[in-house]
C-alpha positions as CSV (number, residue, x, y, z in Angstrom):
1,X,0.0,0.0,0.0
2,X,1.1,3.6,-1.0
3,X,0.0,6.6,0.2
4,X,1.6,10.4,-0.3
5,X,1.0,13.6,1.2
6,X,2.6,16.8,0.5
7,X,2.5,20.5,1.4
8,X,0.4,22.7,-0.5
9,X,2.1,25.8,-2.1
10,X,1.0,28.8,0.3
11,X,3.9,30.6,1.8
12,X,3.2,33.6,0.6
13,X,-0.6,33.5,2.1
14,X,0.8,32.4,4.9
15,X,3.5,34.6,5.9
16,X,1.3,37.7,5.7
17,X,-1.5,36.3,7.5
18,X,-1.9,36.4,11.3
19,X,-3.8,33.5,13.2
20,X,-5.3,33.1,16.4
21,X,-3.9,31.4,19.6
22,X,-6.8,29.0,19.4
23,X,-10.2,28.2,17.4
24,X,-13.3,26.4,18.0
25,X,-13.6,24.3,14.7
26,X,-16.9,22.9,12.9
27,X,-16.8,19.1,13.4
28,X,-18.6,18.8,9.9
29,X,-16.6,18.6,7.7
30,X,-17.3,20.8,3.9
31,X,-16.9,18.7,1.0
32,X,-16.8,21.1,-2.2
33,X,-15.6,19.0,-5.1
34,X,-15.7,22.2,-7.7
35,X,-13.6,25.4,-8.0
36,X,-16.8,27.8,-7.4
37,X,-17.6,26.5,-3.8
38,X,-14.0,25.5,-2.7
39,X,-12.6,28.6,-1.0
40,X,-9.4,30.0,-2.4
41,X,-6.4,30.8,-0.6
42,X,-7.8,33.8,0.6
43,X,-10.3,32.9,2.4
44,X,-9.1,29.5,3.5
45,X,-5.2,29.9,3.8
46,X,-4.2,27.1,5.6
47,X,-4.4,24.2,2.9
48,X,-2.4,20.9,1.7
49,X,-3.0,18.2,-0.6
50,X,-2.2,14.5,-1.0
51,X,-3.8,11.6,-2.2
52,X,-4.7,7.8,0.4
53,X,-4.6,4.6,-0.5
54,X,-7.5,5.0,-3.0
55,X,-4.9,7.1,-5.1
56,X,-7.0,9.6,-6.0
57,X,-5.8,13.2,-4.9
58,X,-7.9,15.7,-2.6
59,X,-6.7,19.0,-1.3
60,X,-8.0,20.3,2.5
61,X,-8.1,23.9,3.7
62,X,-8.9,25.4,6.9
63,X,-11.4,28.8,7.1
64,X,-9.9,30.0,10.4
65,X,-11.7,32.5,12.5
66,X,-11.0,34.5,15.8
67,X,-13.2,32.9,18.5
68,X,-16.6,33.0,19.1
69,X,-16.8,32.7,15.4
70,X,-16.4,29.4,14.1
71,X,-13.6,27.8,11.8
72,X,-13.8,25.3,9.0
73,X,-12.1,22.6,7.3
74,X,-13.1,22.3,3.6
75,X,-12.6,19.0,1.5
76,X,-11.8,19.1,-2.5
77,X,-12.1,15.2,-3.3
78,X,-13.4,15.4,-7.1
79,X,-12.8,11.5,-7.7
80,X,-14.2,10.6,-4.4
81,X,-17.5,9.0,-2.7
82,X,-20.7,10.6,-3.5
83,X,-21.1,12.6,-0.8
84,X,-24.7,12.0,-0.9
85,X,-24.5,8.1,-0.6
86,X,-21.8,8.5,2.3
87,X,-19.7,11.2,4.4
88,X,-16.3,10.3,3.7
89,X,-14.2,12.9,5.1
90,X,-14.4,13.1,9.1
91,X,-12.6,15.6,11.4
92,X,-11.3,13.0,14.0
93,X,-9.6,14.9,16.9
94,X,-6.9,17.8,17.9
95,X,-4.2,18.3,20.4
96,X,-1.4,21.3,20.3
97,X,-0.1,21.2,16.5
98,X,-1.6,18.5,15.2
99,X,-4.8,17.8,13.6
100,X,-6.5,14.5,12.6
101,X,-8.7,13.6,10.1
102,X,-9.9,10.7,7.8
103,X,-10.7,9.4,4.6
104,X,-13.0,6.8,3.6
105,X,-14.1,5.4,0.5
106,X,-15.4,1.7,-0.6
107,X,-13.9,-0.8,-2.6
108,X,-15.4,-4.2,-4.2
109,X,-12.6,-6.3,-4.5
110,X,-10.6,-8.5,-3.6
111,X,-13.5,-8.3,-0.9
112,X,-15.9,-5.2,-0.1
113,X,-14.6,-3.3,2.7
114,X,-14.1,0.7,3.9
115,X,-10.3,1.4,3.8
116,X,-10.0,4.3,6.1
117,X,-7.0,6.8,5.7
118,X,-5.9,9.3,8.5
119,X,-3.8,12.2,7.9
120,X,-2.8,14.3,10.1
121,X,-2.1,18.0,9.3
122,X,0.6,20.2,10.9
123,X,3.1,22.9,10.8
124,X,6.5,22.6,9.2
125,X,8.3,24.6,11.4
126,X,11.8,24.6,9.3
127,X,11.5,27.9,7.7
128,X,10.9,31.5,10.0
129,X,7.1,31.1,8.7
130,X,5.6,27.5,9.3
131,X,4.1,26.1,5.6
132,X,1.1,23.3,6.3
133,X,2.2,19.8,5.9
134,X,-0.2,17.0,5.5
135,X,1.3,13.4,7.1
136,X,-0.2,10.0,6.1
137,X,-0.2,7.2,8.8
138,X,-0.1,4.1,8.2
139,X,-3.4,1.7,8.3
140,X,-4.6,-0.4,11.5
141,X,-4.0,-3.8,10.5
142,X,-3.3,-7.2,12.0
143,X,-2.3,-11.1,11.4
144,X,-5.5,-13.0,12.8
145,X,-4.6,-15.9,15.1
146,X,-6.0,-19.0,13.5
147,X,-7.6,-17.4,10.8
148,X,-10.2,-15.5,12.6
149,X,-10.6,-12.1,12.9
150,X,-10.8,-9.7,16.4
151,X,-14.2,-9.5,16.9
152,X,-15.5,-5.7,16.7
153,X,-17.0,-3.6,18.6
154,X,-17.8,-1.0,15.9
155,X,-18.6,-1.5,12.5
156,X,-18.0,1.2,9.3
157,X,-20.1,2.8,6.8
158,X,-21.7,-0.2,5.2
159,X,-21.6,-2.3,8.0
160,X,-17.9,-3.9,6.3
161,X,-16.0,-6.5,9.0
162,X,-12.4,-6.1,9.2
163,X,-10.7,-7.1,5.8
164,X,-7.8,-7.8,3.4
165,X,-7.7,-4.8,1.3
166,X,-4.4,-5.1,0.2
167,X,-4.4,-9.2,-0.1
168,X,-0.9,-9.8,1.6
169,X,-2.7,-11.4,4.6
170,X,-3.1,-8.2,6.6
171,X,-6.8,-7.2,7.7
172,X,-7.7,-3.7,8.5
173,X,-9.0,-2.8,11.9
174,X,-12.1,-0.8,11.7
175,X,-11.9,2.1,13.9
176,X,-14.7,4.2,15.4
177,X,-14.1,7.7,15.0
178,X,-15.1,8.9,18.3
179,X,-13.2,7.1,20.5
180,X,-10.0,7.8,18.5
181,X,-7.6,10.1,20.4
182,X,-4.4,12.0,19.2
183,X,-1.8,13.2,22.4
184,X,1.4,15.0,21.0
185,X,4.1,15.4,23.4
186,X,7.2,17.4,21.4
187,X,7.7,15.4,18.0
188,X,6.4,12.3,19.6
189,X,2.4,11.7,19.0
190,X,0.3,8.5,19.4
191,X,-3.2,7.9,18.0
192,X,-5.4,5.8,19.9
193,X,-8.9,3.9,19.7
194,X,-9.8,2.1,22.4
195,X,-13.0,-0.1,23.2
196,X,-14.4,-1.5,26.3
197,X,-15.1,-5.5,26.1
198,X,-17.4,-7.5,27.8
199,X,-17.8,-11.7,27.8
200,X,-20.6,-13.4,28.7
201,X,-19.2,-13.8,32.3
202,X,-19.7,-10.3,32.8
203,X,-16.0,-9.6,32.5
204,X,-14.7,-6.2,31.6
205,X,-10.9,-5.1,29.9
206,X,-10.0,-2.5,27.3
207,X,-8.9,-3.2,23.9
208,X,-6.3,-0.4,23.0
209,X,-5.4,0.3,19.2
210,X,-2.3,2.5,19.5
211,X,0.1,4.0,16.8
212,X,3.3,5.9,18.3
213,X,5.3,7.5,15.6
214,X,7.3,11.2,15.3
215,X,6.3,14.4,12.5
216,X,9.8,13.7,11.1
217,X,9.6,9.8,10.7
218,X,8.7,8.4,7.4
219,X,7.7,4.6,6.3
220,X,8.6,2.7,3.6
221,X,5.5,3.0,1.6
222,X,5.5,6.3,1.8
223,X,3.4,7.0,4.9
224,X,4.1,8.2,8.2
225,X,6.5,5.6,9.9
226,X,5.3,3.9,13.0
227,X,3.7,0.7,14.1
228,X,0.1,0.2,15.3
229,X,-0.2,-1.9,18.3
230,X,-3.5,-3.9,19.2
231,X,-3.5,-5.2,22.9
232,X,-6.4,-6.2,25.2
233,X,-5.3,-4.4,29.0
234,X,-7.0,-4.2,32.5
235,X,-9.1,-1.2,33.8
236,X,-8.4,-0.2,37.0
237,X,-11.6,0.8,39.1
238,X,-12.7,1.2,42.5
239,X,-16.2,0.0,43.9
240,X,-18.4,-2.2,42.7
241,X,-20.7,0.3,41.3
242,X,-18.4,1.9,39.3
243,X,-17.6,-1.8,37.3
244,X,-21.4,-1.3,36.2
245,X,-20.6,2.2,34.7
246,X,-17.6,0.6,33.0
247,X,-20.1,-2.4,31.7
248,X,-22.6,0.2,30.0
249,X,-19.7,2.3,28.7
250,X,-20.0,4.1,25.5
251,X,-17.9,7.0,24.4
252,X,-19.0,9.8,23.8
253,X,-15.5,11.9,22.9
254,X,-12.0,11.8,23.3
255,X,-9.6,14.6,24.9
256,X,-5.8,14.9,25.7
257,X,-5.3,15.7,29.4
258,X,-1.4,16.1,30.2
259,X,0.8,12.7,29.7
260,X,-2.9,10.6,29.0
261,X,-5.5,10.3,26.3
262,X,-9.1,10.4,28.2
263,X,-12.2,9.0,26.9
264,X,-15.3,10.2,27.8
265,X,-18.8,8.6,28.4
266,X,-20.7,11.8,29.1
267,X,-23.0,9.6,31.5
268,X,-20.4,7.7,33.9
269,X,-17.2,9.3,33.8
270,X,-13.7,9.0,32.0
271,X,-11.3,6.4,30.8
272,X,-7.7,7.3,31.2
273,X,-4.5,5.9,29.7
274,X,-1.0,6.8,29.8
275,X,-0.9,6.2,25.3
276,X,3.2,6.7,24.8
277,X,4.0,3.8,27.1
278,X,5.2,0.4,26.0
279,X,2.8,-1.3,28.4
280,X,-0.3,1.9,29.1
281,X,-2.0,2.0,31.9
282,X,-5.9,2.4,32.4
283,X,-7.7,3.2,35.3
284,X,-11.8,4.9,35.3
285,X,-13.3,7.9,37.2
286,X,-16.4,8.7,37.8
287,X,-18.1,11.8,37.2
288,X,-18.9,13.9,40.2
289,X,-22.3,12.8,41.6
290,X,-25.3,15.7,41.4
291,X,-27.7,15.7,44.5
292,X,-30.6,13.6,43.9
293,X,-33.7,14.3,43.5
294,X,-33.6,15.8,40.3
295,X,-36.4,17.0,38.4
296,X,-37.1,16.1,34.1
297,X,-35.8,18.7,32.3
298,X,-39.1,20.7,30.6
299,X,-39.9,23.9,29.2
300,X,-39.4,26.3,32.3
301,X,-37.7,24.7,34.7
302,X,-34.4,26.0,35.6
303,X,-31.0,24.1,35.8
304,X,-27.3,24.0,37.2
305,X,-23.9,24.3,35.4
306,X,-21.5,22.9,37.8
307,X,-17.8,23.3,37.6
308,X,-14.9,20.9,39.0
309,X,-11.5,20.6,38.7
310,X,-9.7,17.4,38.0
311,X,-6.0,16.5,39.8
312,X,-4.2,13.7,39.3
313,X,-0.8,11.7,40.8
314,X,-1.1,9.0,38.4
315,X,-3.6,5.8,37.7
316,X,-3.9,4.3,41.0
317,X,-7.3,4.0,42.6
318,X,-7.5,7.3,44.5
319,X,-4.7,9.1,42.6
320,X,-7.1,11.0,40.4
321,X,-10.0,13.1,41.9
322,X,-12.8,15.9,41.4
323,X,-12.7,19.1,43.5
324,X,-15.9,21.4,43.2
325,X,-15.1,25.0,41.9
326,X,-18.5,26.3,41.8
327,X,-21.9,26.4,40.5
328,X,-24.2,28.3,38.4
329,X,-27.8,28.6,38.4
330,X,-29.7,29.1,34.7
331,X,-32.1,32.0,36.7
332,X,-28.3,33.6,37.6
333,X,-27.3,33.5,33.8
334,X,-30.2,35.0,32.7
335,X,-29.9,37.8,34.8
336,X,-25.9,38.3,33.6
337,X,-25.4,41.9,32.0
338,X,-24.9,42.2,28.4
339,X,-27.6,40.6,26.1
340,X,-30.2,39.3,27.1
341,X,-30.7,35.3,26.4
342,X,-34.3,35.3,25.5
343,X,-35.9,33.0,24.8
344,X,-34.1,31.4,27.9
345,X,-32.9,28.2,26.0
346,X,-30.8,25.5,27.7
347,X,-26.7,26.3,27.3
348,X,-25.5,23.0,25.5
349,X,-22.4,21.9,24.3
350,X,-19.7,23.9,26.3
351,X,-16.2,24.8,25.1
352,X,-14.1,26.5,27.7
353,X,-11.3,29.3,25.7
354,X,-8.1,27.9,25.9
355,X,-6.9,31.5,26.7
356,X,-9.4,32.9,29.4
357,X,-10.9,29.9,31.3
358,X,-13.4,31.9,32.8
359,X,-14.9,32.5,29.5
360,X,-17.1,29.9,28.2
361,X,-18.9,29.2,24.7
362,X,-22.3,27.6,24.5
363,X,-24.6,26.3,21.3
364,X,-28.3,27.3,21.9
365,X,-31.3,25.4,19.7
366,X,-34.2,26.1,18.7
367,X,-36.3,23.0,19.3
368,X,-39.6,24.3,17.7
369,X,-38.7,23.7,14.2
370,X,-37.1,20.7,12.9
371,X,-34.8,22.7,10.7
372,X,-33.5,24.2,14.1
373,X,-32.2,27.8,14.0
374,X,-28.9,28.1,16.8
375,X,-26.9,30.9,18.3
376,X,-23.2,30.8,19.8
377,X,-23.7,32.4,23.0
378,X,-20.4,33.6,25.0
379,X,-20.4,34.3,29.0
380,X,-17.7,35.7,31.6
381,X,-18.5,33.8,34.6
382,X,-15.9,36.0,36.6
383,X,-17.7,39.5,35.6
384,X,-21.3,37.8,35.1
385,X,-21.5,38.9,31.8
386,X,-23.3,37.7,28.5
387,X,-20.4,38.9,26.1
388,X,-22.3,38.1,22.9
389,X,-25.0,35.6,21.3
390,X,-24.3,35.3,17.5
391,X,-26.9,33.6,15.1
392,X,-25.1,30.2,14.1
393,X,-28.0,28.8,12.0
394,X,-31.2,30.5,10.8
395,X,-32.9,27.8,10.6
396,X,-35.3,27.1,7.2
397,X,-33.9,30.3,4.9
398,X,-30.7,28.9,5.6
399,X,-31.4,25.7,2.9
400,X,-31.4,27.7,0.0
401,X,-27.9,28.9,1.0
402,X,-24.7,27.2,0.4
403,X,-24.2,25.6,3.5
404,X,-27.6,23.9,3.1
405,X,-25.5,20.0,4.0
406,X,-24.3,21.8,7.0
407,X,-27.3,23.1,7.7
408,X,-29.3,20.1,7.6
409,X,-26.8,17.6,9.8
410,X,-26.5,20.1,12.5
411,X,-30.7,20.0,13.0
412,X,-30.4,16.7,13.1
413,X,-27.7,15.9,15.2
414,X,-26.2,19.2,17.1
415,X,-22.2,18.7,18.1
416,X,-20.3,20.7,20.2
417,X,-17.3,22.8,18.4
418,X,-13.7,21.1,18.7
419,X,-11.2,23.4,20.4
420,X,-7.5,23.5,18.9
421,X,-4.9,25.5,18.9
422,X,-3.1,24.4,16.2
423,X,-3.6,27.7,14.5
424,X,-1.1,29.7,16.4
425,X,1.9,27.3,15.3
426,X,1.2,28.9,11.7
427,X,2.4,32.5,12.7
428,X,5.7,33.5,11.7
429,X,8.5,32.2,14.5
């Protein structure tokens, strides 16, 4: 298998623009295949092009904007899927320089299957002013013991088991897009996808899919160097009732938190393990208990945004804990100077500004329509102030605009924004 990647020819964009520290990207990903509705390097300046395993070539660009606005990665992929039978381009996670995504597309033969292709796109920081460079990796595969395959938890578009794309005796491991983590520590990075497994004893353990490489390493083939390794590990846990939040796990998102990769089930708690080790560690915490009785969440009750803080000494049980920084009550929002947040709408999907902690983003919705219309809404918590509230989606007259796909999967299925700050690595050294 042979896959390239190159930079894209922008110095001269990029040396006279100025980025932010940090941006709050669009996790849907804009697939415009013709010259008209791909953004030129004006508007999208950060851009590179390569071509996967499919051998077709597609070019990526970034629309980056200062915070609460939102940024944008944009796909050019002429000779790929229909985008209306499949989305084949996913924004997979972030952390300091780098940025992941993915490629899928389906092939017939020798065996239908859903090859997936991650890239990761950085900053070639040679030259005074860093140039975008676009990294292949190389794909998850395995030897199966005996001739069977790993049983999976997760299944791609199409519903395709693991296969033998290449037909050298190699099949590709499937891997979910959500529970895949990049952690960068210097040149060193490992991506990671791990799964929670349970036998019909009741049995719980982790199966960890990890590829450790370096920006400047380089494989044989052509991709990105490195080695994936697939390894079935304990999870350390404390009472019993926390083994039952590990049993019903499901992730929900994956974030980098210091020297560990943290997955999150937005129900129970998180999943964290030490990635750049030979042999990683995993140990669970749960999620800070609320007081109980609580009451459904209906048109106009009230609610609480709590705050904690999470320390840790390591993976032993009792080594990582919560400590309660405050909390907010939805009547004390509303009455925060600045605009005024009406109609009074709950505050979902928070991202927290990686330069001012005490300033926090929210997505409000609309749930009256079912094309929904949505508003970024920014609040100072430490001067109890509603800095802004900026229309995000307006709803039906926004389908007979350009960004109608958009548009459309956000109604359906709302997603919070992915923080990075990748974009501050692309100013001029």
């Amino acid at each position: 298998m042979a896959m390239s990647s190159s930079s894209f020819p922008t110095a001269t964009a990029t040396a006279t623009a100025s980025f932010p520290n940090w941006v709050m990207l669009e996790r849907f990903v804009f697939r415009r295949d013709d010259d008209k509705s791909f953004p030129d390097d004006t508007k999208a300046t950060l851009r590179a092009s390569g071509s996967g395993s499919h051998k077709t070539p597609f070019t990526i660009a970034f629309r980056i904007a200062d915070p609460p606005a939102i940024s944008r990665l944009y796909v050019q992929w002429p000779q790929g899927p229909n985008p209306e039978e499949m989305v084949a381009c996913h924004l997979v996670a972030t952390h300091r320089n780098l940025v992941l995504v993915c490629f899928c597309y389906i092939v017939e033969c020798p065996v239908p299957a859903c090859p997936q292709d991650y890239f990761i796109f950085t900053a070639s920081g040679d030259d005074p002013v860093s140039s975008p460079l676009l990294k292949a990796l190389p794909p998850c595969t395995y030897q199966p013991k005996g001739g069977e395959p790993l049983p999976c938890t997760y299944q791609p578009e199409g519903g395709f088991p693991p296969s033998d794309v290449e037909g050298d005796g190699n099949l590709r491991y499937p891997l979910e897009f959500r529970s895949v983590g990049i952690l960068c520590q210097g040149e060193e990075f490992a991506v990671a996808e791990l799964q929670v497994l349970r036998n019909i004893n009741a049995n719980v353990k982790a199966r960890l899919c990890v590829l450790r490489s370096a920006i400047s390493s380089k494989g044989e083939d052509g991709d990105g160097g490195g080695r994936w390794d697939i390894m079935e590990l304990p999870i350390v846990y404390g009472s019993g009732e926390e083994y039952w939040d590990i049993f019903y796990w499901t992730t929900d998102t994956v974030i980098a938190f210091q020297n560990y990769l943290c997955w999150v089930d937005y129900d129970r708690g998180m999943l964290f393990c030490d990635v750049l080790q030979k042999r990683p560690g995993i140990a669970f915490i749960r999620f800070p208990l609320d007081s109980f009785p609580n009451g459904s969440l209906e048109p106009g009750r009230g609610y609480t945004i709590t705050c904690h803080t999470l320390r840790t000494l390591g993976l032993d049980v009792g080594a990582i804990e919560w400590s309660k920084d405050f909390a907010i009550t939805s009547k004390e929002i509303w009455s925060f100077k600045g605009p005024e947040l009406v109609p009074h709408e709950v505050l979902l999907f928070l991202t927290v500004s990686m330069e001012m902690p005490n300033v926090m983003h929210f997505l409000t919705c609309d749930y009256e329509h079912v094309i929904r219309k949505m508003s970024v809404v920014t609040i100072d918590l430490a001067s109890k102030t509603v800095l802004s509230v900026i229309p995000y989606v307006n709803g039906q007259e926004d389908l007979s605009g350009e960004d109608a796909d958009m548009v459309r999967a956000k109604s359906s299925y709302p997603q919070s924004f992915l923080p990075s700050e990748f974009s501050k690595y692309f100013n001029s050294i």
